[in-house]
C-alpha positions in Angstrom: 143.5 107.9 16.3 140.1 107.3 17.7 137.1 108.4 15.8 134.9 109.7 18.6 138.2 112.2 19.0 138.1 113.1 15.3 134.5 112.5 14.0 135.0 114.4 11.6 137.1 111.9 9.8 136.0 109.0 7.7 138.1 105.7 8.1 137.4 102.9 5.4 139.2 99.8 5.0 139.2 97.4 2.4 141.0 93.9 4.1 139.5 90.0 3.6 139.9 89.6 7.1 138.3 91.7 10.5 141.8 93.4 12.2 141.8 95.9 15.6 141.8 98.3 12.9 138.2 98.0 12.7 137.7 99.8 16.0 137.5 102.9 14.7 137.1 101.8 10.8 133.4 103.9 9.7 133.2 101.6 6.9 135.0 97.7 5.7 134.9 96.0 2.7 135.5 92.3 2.9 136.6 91.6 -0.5 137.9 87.9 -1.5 141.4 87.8 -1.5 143.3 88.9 -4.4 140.0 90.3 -6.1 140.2 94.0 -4.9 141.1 95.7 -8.2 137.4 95.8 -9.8 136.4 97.4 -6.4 138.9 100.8 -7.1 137.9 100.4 -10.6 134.2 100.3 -9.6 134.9 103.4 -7.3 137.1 105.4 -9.7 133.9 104.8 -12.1 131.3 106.0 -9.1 133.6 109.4 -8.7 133.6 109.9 -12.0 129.5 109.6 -12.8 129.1 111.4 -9.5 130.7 114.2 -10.4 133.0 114.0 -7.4 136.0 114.4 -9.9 139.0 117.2 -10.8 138.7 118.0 -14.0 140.7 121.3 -14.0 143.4 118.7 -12.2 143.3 115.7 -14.4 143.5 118.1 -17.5 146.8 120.2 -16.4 148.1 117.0 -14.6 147.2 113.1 -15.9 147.5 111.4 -18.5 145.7 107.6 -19.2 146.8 104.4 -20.5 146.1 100.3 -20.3 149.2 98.1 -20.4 149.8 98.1 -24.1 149.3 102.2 -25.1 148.3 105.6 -24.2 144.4 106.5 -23.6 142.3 109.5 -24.0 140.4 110.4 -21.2 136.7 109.2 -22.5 138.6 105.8 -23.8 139.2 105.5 -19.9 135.8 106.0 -19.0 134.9 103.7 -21.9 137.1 101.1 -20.4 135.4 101.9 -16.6 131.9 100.7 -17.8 132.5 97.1 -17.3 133.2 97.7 -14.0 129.6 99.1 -12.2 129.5 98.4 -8.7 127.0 95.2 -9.3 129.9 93.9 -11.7 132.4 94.8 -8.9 130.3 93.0 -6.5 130.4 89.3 -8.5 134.0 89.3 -8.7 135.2 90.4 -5.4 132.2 89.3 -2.9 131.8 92.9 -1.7 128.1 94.4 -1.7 127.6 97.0 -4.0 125.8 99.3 -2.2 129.2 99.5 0.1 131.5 100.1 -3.1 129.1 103.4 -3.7 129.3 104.0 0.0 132.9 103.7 0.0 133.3 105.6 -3.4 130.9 108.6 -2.3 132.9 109.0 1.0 136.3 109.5 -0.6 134.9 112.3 -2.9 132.6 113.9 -0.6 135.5 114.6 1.8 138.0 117.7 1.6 140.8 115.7 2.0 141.8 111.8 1.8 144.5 109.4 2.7 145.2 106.0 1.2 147.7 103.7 3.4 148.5 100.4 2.8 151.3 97.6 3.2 151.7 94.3 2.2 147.9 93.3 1.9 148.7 94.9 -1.7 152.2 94.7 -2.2 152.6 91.1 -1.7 150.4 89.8 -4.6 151.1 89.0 -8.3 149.3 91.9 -9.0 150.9 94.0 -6.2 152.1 96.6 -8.6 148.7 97.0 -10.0 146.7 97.7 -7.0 149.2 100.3 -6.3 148.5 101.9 -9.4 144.6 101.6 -8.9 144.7 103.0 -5.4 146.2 106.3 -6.9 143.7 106.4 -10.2 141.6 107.9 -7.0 143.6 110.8 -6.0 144.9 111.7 -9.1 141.1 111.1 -10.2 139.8 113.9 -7.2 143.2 116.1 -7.1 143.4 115.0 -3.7 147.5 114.6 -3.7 150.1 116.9 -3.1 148.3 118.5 0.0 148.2 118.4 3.5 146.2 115.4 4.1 146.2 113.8 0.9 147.9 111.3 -0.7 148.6 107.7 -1.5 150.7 106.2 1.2 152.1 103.0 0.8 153.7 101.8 4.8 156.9 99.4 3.6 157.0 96.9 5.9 159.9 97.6 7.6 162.3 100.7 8.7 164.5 100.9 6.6 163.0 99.1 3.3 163.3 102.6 1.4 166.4 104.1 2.6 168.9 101.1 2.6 167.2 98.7 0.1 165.9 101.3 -2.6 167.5 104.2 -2.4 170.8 102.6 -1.2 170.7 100.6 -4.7 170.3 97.0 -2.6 167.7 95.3 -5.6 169.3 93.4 -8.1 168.5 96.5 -10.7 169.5 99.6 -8.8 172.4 101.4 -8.2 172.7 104.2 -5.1 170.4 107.2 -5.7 167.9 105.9 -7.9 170.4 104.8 -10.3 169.6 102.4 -12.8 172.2 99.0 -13.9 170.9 99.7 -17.6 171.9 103.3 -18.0 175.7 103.4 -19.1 175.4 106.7 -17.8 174.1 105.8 -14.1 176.7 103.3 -14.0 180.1 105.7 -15.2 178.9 107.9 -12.4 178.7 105.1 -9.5 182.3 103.6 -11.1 184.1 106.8 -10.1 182.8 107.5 -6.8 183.7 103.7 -5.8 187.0 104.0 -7.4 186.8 101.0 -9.8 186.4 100.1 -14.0 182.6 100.8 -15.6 183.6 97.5 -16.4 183.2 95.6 -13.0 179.8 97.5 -13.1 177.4 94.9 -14.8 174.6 96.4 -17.5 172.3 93.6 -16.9 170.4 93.4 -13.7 171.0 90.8 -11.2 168.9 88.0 -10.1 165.6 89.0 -8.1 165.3 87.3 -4.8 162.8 84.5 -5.9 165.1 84.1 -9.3 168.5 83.6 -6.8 167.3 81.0 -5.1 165.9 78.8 -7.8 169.6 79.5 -9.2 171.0 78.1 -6.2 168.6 75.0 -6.1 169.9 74.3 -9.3 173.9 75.2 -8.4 173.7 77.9 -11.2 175.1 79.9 -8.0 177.5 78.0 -6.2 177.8 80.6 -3.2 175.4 82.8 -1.3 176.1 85.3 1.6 172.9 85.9 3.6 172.6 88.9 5.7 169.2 91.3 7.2 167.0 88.3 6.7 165.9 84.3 7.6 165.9 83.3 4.1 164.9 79.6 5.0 161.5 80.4 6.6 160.7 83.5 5.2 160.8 82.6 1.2 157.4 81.7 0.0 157.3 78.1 -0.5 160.1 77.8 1.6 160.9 73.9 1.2 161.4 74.0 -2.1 164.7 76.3 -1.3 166.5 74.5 1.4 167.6 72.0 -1.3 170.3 75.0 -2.7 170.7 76.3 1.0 171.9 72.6 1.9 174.1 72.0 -1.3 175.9 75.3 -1.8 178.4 77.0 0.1 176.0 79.4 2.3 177.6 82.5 5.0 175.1 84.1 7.4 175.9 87.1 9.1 173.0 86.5 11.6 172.9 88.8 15.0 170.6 86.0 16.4 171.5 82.2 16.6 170.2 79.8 16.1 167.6 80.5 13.2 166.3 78.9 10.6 168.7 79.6 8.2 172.0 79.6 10.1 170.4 75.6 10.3 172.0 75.7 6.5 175.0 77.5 7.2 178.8 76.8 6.5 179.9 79.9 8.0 178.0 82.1 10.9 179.2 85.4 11.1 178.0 87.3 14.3 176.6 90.8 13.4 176.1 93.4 15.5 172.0 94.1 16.7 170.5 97.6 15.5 171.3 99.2 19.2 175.4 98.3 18.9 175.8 100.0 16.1 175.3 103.7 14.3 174.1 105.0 11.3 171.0 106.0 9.2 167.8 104.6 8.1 165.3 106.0 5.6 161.5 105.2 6.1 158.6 105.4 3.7 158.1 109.3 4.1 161.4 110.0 2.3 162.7 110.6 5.9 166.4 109.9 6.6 167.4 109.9 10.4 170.6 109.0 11.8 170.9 106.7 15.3 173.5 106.4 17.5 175.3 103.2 19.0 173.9 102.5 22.2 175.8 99.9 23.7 179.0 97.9 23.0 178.6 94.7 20.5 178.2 91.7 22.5 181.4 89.1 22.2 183.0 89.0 18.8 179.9 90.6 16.9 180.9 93.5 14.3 178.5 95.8 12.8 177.6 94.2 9.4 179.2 96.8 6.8 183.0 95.8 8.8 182.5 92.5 8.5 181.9 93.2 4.4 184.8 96.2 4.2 187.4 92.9 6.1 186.3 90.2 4.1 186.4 92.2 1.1 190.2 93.3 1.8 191.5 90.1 2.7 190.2 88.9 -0.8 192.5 91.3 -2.3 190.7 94.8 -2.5 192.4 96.9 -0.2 192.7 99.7 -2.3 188.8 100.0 -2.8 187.8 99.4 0.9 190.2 100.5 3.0 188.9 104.0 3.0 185.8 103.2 5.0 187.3 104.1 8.6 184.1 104.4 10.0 179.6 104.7 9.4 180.3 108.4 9.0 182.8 107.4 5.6 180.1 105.5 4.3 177.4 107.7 4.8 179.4 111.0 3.4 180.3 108.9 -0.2 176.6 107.7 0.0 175.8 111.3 -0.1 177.9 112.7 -2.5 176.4 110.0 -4.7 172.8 111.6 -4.0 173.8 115.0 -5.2 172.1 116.6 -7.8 169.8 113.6 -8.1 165.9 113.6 -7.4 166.5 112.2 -3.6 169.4 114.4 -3.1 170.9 114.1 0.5 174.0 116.1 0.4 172.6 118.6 2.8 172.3 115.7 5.7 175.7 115.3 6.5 176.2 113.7 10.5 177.0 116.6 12.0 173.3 117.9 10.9 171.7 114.8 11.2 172.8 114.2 14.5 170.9 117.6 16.2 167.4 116.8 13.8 164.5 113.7 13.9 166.0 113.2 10.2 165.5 115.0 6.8 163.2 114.7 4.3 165.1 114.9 0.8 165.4 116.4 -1.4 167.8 117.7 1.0 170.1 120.0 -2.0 172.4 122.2 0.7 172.7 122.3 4.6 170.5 125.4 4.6 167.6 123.5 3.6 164.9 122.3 5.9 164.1 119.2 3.8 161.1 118.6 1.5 157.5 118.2 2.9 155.9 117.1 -0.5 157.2 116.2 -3.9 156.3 117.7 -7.4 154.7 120.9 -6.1 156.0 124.3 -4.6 158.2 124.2 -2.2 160.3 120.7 -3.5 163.8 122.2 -4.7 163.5 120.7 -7.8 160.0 121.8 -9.2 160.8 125.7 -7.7 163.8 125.5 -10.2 161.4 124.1 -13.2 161.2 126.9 -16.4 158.3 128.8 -15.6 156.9 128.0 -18.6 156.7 124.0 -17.1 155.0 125.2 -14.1 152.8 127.6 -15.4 149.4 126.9 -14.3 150.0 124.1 -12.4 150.2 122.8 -8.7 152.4 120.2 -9.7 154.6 118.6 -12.0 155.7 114.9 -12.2 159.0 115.3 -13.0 159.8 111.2 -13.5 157.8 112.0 -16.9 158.4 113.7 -19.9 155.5 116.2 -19.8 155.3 115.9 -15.9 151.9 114.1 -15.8 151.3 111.6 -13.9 149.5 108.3 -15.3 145.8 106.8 -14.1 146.0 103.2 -15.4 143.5 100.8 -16.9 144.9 97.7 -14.9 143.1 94.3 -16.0 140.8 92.9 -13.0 143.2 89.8 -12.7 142.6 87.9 -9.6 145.4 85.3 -7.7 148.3 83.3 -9.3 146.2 80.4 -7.7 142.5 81.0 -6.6 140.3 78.4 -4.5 138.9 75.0 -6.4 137.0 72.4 -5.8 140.3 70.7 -4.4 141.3 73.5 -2.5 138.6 75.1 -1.8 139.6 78.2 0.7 142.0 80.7 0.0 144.7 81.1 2.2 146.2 84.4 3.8 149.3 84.9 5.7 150.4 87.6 7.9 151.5 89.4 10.9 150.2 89.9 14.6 151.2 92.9 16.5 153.0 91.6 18.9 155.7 89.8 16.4 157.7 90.8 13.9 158.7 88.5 10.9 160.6 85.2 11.5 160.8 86.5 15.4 164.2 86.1 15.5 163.6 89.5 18.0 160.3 89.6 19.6 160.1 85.9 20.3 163.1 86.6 22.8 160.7 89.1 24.4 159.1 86.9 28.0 155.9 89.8 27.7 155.3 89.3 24.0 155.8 85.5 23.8 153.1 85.7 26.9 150.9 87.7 24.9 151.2 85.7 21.7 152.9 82.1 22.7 152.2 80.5 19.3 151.0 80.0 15.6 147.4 78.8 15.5 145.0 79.1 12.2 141.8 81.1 11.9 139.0 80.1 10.8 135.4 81.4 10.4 132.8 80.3 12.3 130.8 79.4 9.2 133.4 77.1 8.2 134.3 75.6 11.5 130.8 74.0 11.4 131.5 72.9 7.8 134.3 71.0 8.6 133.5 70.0 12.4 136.3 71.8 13.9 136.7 73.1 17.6 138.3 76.3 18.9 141.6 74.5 19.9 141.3 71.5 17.8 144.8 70.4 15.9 144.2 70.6 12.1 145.9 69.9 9.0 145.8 72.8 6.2 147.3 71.8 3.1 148.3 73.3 0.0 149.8 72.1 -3.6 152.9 72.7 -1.8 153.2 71.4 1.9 150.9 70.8 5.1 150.9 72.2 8.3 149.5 70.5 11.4 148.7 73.8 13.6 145.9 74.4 16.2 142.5 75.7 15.0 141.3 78.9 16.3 137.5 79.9 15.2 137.0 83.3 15.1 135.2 85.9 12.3 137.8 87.8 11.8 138.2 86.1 8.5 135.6 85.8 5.9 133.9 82.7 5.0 136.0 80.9 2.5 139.0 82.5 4.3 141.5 81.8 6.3 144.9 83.0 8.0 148.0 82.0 9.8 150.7 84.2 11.1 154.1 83.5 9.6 156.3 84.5 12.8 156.7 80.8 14.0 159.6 78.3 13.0 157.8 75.7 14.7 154.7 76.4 12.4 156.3 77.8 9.3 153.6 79.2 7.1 155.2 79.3 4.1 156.2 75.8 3.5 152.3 76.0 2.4 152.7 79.7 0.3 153.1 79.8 -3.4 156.2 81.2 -4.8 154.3 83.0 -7.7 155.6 86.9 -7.8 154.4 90.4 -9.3 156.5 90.6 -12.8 156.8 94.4 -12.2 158.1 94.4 -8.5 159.4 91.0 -8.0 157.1 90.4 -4.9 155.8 87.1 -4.0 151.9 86.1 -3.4 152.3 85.7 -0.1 149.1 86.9 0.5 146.5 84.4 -0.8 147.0 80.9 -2.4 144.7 77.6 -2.3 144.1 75.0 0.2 142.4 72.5 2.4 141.8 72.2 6.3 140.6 68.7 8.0 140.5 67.8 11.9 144.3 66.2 12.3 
């Protein structure tokens, strides 16, 4: 998208750091890091006293609470008045005249977007920003139309479809299924053939949780698969002490990594082109792919490896029924059915002639659903009339199908800048790499383009501390230091700055702070404390 070829359309972002994004961006807020919940507040607050609000919407559709009960709609306003744009402005750094700006732009326009990724996710308020950036559109009505809604872009392509919605969190069970709900769990137990029993009511450990289990040999045993555990964790140090006592497997489809460094077993998997299947991205969209090419030497497709190794330790009878991806996938589906992502309409031989399905997905006649909770999604055309009457849509995760605006606290980092630590530390992506670059630092053009980690630092800052563009420097946290070359540059903010994470060689998060979002389990990888000095 370029704006001179849609001027017509308003781009605003809100990011502590300057990204090629801001090409076409009409408008940036630089806030802090980690202090960008006052400025939704302060806008939610601006569209409200501007009269740039729904009010036909928010009666037939919302309700309000804070964290500890439910609110009327003038106790949410009430609560909003701490937060003017000037108040907005002391606690994140961002003018208030731009917060207005920003504010007035979103209700002025016919339609709006909000997309984001980890810059909110990965915080210990992650789950809270989400909730603010919605307050907006539930706010205006400006969801559950073409060319509105609040978007969140999961960081990678299959995040939704074979982590959530495939039951892979330590809470979940296929389909949205809950590990609490004795129901939920009688209903997985007979499509997988075994006791309620084997089925555990309380939820497993979270990913942060599992490893400080294994530091302390609470788990003796640990199979690692889809991921580079060892440089990827957030204060990563602290967990190779359970990755080097415990018995660890890695089913790895690239070697050597950082955590196969740690490994008893290595287990070669197969890469995403030797092997079929289907992934679900963020827009509900499941699409099947097709094997490409032969797996290289003795590498299996990962699900194989699991259905062997789980026969030869004496379950035959469960696993020996999954012949092939296309087993899986059809007692995946029937496990969908009647559920609020229902699949049972994509079988293969659908998927394989569409670019995927959006479910719902109720019966192979249907062409998938374009948007949830309004006319045309299976599930609210079959509501009672009497449900629907009057309304465009109905949240049908709630009792009375309204959705909820939120009075989040303005909480700021786990660990803000001090006089010790005085900057506040970001980590991150470049577009040329992808996570631990176990693939794209295999790739000659890429590795051209982007040949190693380096720091940014502002300008401002760089004269601060007398460093160089190119200089070797030191940044230290509570946690660990890094010895990484200096590159000065405004893309971050004064007080600011970053370091890409791709890099075993430079491993960021030996220096990131293990402190994670209560509600989603999500680490802070996104801003912690620290130091820089010339090395």
């Amino acid at each position: 998208v370029c704006s001179s070829d849609l001027p017509n359309v308003k781009i605003i972002m809100i990011d502590p750091r300057k990204t090629p994004t801001d090409q076409i961006a009409d408008l940036h807020l630089f806030p802090k890091p980690g202090y960008d919940l006052a400025i939704l507040h302060a806008m939610a607050k601006v569209l409200i006293d501007e009269g740039y609000i729904d009010k036909d919407f928010i009666d037939k559709h919302v309700n309000f609470r804070d964290n500890k009960k439910p609110l009327t709609f003038e106790e949410y306003k009430a609560f909003l008045q701490s937060f003017t744009p000037e108040a907005a402005s002391k606690i994140s750094g961002v003018p208030a005249e731009d917060i207005v700006k920003a504010a007035r732009m979103f209700g002025q326009a016919k339609t709006a977007m909000s997309m984001w990724t980890m810059g909110l996710n990965q915080r210990t308020r992650g789950v809270w920003a989400n909730n603010l950036v919605t307050n907006l559109h539930l706010l205006t009505g400006k969801i559950g139309v073409p060319g509105s809604d609040s978007f969140s872009l999961t960081g990678q392509p299959n995040a939704c479809g074979g982590v959530r919605e495939g039951g892979g969190l330590c809470h979940l069970l296929p389909a949205h299924r809950l590990v609490v709900r004795e129901k939920d769990r009688e209903e997985v137990a007979k499509v997988w053939g075994v006791p309620v029993e084997n089925i555990k009511p309380k939820p497993g450990k979270h990913t942060v949780a599992m490893f400080d289990a294994l530091n302390k040999g609470e788990i003796k045993g640990i199979y690692i698969m889809c991921t580079n555990p060892a440089q990827s964790l957030p204060n990563a140090s602290k967990y190779w002490k359970g990755l080097r006592e415990q018995f660890v497997v890695v089913a790895e489809s690239f070697f050597p990594t950082a955590t196969t460094d740690f490994a008893d077993v290595v287990l070669p998997a197969a890469f995403w082109s030797e092997k079929e299947g289907v992934y679900g991205c963020t827009e509900r969209r499941s699409q099947y792919m097709e094997k490409v090419i032969e797996p290289a030497g003795e590498a299996r497709w990962d699900a194989f490896i699991l259905r062997d190794l789980a026969i030869r330790m004496g379950f035959k009878k469960e696993f020996e029924k999954y012949k092939t991806a296309e087993d899986i996938w059809n007692e995946y589906i029937s496990l969908t059915k009647g559920r609020d992502m229902d699949l049972s309409g994509a079988p293969y031989s659908r998927l394989k002639k569409v670019r995927g399905l959006t479910w719902p997905v109720p019966s192979v006649n249907h062409p998938g659903t374009y948007k949830r909770f309004t006319a045309g999604d299976p599930i609210f055309d079959k509501l009672p009339q009497e449900k629907k009457a009057g309304r465009r849509m109905y949240f049908y995760g709630k009792p009375d199908g309204k959705a909820v605006v939120w009075a989040r606290p303005a909480m700021g980092p786990q660990e803000p800048p001090d006089a010790e630590y005085p900057l506040a530390l970001s980590t991150g992506r470049v577009l040329e790499h992808w996570h631990t670059g176990t693939m794209t630092r295999t790739v000659p053009e890429l590795n051209r383009a982007v040949p190693k980690a380096y720091v940014e630092i502002n300008p401002v800052d760089a004269r601060k501390y007398g460093i160089k563009n190119k200089d070797q420097v030191v940044v230290e946290t509570r946690r660990g230091k890094l010895k990484i070359e200096a590159r000065v540059i405004d893309r971050p903010e004064p007080g600011t700055i970053f370091i890409p994470w791709h890099w075993r060689e430079w491993m960021a998060n030996i220096l990131t702070i293990d402190a994670f979002d209560p509600g989603s389990k999500e680490p802070e990888y996104k801003v912690c404390a620290a130091r820089i000095r010339k090395a």
